[in-house]
Structure formats: structure tokens, C-alpha cells
Z-matrix of the N, CA and C atoms (Angstrom, degrees):
N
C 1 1.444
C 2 1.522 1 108.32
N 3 1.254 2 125.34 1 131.01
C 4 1.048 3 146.45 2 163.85
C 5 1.585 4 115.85 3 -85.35
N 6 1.323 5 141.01 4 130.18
C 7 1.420 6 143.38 5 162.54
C 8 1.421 7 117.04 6 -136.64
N 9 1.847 8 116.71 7 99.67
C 10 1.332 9 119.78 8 164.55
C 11 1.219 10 113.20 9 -86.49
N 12 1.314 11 134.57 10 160.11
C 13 1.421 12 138.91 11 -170.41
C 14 1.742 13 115.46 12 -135.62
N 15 1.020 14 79.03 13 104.78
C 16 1.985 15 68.73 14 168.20
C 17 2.137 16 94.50 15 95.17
N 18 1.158 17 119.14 16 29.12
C 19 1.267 18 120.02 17 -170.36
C 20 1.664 19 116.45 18 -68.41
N 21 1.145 20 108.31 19 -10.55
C 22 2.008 21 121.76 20 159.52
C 23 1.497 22 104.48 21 -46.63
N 24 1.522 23 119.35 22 -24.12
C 25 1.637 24 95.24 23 -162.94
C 26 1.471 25 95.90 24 -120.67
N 27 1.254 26 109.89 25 23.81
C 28 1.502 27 98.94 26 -174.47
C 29 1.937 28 112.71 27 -139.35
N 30 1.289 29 117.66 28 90.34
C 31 1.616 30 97.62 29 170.76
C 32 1.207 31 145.33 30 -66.06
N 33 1.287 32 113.45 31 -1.31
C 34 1.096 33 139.10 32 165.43
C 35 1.416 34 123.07 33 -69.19
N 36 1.155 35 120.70 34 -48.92
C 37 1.803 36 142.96 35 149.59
C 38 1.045 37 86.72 36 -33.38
N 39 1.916 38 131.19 37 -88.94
C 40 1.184 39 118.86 38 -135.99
C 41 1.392 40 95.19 39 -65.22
N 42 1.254 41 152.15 40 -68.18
C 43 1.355 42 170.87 41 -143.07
C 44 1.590 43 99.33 42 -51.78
N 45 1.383 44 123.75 43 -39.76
C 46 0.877 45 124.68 44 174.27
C 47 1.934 46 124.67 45 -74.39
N 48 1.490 47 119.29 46 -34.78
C 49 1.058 48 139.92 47 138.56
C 50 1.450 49 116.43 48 -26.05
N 51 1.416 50 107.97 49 -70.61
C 52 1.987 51 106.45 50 170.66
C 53 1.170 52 116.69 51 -74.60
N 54 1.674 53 131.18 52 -3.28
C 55 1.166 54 115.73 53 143.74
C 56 1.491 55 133.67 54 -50.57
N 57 1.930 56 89.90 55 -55.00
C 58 1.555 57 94.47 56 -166.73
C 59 1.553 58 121.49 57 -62.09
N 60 1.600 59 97.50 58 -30.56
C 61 1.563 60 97.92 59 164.96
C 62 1.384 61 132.36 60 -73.30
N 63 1.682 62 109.90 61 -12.27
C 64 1.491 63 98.79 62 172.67
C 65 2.019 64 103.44 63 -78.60
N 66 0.975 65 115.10 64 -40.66
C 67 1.149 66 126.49 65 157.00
C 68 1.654 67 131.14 66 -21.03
N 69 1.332 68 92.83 67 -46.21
C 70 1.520 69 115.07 68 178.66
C 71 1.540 70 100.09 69 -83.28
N 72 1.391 71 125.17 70 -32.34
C 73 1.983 72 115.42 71 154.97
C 74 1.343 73 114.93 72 -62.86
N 75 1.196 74 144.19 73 -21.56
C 76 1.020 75 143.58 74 -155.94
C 77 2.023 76 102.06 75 -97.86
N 78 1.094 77 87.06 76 -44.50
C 79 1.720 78 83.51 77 -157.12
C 80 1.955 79 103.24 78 -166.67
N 81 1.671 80 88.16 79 71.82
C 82 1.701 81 112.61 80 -166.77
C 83 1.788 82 113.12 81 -34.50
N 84 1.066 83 126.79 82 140.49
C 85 1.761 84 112.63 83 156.41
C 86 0.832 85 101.36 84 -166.12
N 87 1.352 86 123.15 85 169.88
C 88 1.542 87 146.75 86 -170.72
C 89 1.156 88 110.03 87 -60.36
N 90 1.837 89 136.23 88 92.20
C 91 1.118 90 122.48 89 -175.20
C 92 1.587 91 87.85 90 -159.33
N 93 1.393 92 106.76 91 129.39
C 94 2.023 93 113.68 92 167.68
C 95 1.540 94 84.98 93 -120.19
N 96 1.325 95 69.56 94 118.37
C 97 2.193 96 95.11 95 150.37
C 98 1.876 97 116.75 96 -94.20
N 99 1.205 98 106.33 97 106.59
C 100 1.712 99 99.10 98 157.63
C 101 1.263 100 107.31 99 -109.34
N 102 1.239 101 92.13 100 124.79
C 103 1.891 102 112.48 101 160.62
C 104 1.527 103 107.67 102 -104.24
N 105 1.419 104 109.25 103 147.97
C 106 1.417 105 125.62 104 172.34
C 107 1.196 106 104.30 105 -121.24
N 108 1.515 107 122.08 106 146.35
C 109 1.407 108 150.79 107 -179.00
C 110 1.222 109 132.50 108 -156.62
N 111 1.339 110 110.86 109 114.76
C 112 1.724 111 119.95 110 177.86
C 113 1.162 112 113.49 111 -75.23
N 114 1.526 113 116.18 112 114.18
C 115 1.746 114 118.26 113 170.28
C 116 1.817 115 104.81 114 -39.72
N 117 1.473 116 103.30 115 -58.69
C 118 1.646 117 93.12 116 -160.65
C 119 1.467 118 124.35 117 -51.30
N 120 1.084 119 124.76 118 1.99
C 121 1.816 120 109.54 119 -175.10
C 122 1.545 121 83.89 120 -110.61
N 123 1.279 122 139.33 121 -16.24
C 124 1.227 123 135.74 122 -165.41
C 125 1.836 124 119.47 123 -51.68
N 126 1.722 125 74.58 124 -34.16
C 127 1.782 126 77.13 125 164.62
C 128 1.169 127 151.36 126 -77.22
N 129 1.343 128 107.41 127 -10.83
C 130 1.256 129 107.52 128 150.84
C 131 1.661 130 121.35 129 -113.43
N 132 1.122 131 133.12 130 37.16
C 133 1.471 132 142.62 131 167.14
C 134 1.422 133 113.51 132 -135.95
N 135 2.043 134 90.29 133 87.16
C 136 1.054 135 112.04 134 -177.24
C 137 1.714 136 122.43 135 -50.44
N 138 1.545 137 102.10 136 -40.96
C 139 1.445 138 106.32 137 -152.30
C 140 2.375 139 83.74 138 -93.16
N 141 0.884 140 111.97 139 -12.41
C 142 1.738 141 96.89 140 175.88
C 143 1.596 142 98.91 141 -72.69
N 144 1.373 143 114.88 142 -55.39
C 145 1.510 144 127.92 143 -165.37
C 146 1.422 145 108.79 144 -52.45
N 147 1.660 146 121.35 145 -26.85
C 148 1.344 147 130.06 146 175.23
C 149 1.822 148 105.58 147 -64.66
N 150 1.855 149 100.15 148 -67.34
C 151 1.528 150 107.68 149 164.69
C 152 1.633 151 119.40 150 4.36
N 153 1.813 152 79.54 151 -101.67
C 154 1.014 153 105.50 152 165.17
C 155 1.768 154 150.37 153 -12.49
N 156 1.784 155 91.84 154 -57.99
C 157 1.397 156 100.84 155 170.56
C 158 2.116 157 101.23 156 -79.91
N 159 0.897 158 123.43 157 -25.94
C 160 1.466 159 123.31 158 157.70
C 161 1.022 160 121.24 159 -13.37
N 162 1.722 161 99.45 160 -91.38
C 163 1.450 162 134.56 161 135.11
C 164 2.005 163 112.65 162 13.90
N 165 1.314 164 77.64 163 -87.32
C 166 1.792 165 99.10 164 -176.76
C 167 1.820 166 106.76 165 -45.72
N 168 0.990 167 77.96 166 -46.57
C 169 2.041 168 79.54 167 -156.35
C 170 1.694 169 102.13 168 -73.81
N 171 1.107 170 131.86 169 11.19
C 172 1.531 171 144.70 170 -175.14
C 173 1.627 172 106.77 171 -98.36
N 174 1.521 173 98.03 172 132.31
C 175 1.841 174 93.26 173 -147.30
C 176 1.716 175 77.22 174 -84.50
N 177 1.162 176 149.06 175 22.23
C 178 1.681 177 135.24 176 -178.11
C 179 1.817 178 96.96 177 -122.33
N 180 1.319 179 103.89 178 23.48
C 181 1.713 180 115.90 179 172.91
C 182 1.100 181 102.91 180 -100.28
N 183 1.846 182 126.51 181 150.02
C 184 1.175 183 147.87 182 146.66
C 185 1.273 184 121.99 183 -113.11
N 186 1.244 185 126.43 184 91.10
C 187 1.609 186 132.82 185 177.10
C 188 1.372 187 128.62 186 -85.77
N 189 1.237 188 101.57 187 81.73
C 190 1.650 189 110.48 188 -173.13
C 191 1.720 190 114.16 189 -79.08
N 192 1.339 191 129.69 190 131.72
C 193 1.263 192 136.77 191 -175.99
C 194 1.167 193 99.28 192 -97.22
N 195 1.524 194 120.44 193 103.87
C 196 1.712 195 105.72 194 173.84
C 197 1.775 196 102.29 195 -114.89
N 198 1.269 197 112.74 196 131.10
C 199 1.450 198 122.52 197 178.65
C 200 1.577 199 124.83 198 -85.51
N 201 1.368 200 143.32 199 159.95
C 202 1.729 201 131.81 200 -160.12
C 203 1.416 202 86.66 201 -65.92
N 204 1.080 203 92.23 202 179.01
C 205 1.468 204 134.97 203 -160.78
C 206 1.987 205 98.60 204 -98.07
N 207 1.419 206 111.71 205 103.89
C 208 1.364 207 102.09 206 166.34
C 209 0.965 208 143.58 207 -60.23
N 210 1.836 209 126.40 208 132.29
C 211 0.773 210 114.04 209 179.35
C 212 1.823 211 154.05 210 -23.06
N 213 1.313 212 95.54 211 -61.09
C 214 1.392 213 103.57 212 160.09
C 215 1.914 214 129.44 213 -27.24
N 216 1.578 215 100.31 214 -41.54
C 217 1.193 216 123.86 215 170.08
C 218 1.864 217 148.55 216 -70.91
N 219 1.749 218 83.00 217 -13.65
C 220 1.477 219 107.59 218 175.09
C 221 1.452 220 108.38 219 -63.55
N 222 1.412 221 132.17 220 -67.46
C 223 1.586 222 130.87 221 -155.21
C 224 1.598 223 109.39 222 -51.10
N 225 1.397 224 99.65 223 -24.95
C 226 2.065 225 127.02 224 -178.27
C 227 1.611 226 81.17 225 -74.35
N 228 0.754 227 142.73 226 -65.50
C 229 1.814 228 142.62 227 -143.35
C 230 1.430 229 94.73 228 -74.42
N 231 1.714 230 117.00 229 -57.67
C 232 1.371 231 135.11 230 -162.59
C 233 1.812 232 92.90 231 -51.99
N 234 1.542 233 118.42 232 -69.77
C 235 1.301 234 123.96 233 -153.39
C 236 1.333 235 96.13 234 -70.90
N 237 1.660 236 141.65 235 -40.90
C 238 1.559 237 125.20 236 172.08
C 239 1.633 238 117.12 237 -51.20
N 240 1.234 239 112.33 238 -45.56
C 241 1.184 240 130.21 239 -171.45
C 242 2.262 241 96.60 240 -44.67
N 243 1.914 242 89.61 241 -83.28
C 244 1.244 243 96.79 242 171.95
C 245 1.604 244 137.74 243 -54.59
N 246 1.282 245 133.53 244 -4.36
C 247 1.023 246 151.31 245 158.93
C 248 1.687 247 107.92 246 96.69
């Protein structure tokens, strides 16, 4: 497993991502990549947002939309977090 974080600020991240999947045509193996990405800076980083939609439109993509964390749910987050 692979996990980049925050991959909006980095083209290099993504670039590396469309490696591993061209890679993954070449000579298949057991490997999940999750990348995370914040819509909001997207707007102004033209050339990630291009990536990205790359990225997206590749039928060996999974684009999951996950939304914050509800309220109700924080004091649960807070006390795992803090032990």
C-alpha cells in the first residue's frame, strides 16, 4: 500500500501515481495506492487539477468523495486520538 496525502500541492506525487499505474499494465502486482486531495486549493493549481482529472478518467481509478467528519462524532475522534 502506498498513501500520499495532500497530493493538490505536489506534481510530482501525482506523476508518480501515473507511473505506478502505467506500471501496473506492464507487469500487474499487489499494490493499492490512496491518494488524498483537497478540492479547495485546486483552484488555483492549474497544472495538478489537469493531473488529476487524468487520473480520474482512467477506467483502473477509484474516486471516492469523502465529506468532514460530523460533528456529533468529534469527542469519539478527540478521546482515540488522545489515548
Amino acid at each position: 500500500m502506498v498513501w500520499l496525502d495532500d497530493v493538490q500541492w505536489g506534481q510530482d506525487s501525482l506523476a508518480f501515481v501515473a507511473h505506478m499505474l502505467g506500471a501496473q499494465l506492464r507487469a500487474p502486482s499487489a499494490v493499492l495506492v490512496v491518494a488524498t486531495v483537497r478540492a479547495e486549493p485546486l483552484a488555483e493549481r492549474g497544472v495538478e487539477r489537469e493531473l488529476l482529472a487524468e487520473l480520474r478518467a482512467r477506467p483502473d481509478v477509484e474516486w471516492l468523495t469523502v465529506g468532514p467528519l460530523a460533528r456529533p462524532h468529534w469527542p469519539a475522534l478527540i478521546r482515540e486520538l488522545l489515548g
